[in-house]
N, C-alpha and C positions, 0 to 999 in steps of 0.2 A: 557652492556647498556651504551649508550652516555648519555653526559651533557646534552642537548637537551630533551632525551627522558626521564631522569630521575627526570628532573625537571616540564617537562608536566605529569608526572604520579604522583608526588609529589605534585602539584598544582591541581589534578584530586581528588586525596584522602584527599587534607586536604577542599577541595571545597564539596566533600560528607559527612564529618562530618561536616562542617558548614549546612549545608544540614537539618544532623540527628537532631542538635542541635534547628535548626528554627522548625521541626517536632515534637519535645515533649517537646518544653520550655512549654505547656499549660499542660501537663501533667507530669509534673516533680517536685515537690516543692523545693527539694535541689535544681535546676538550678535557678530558680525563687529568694529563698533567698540569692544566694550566687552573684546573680545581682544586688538584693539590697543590699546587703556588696558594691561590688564594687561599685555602684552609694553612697553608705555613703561615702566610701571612697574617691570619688571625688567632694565630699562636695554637690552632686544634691540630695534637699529635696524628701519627698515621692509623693508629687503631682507633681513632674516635672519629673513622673518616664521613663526613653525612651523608645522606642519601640525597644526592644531586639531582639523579633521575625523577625520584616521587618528587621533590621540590619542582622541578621542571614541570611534571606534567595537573599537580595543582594549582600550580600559578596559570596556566594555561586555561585552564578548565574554569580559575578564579575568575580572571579578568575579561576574559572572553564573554562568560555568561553573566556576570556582574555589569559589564556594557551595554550588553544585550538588553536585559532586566530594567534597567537604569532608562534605556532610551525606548523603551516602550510605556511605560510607568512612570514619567517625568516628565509628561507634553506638555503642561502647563505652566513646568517653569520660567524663571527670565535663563539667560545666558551666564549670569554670574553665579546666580544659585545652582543651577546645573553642572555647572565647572567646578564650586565648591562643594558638593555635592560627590563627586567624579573622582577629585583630586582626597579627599577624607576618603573615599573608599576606597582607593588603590591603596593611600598609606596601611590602613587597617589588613588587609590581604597580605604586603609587605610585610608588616608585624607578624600576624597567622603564620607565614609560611616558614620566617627567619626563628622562630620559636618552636613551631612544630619539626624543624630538620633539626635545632639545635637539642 
């Protein structure tokens, strides 16, 4: 398996557990509490709590088709340009998604 393919199968699986996770955050209470951990953690009161789920199922949607896109439309790169290429768009999405929930 190439760089290429094992990074778009790698971005396909972590895009279907972000997936599972927007799926039974209503049905989960551990996920649910351990969200509020981290929102105490980041010092966000209980009425300012984010929308976890829409975060979930964006990022999902981000990274999945952004892979997708990336490794059909990228054939002519080298290996390093395509990995840095890969690696600036996850960050960017990351940024999109931690702004748009905050």
């Amino acid at each position: 398996m190439n760089f290429r393919k094992f990074l778009t199968f790698s971005a396909i699986i972590c895009a279907l557990f972000f997936l599972g996770l927007g799926l039974q955050y209503n049905n989960t209470p551990i996920l649910q509490k351990f969200m509020a951990f981290t929102e105490g953690l980041a010092g966000i009161e209980a009425e300012q709590s984010l929308n976890w789920q829409r975060a979930f199922y964006l990022l999902s949607a981000f990274v999945g088709l952004g892979a997708l896109l990336l490794y059909f439309f990228a054939k002519n790169l080298s290996s390093t340009r395509y990995g840095g290429i890969f690696v600036l768009y996850l960050v960017l999405v990351i940024v999109f998604i931690t702004a748009l929930i905050l």
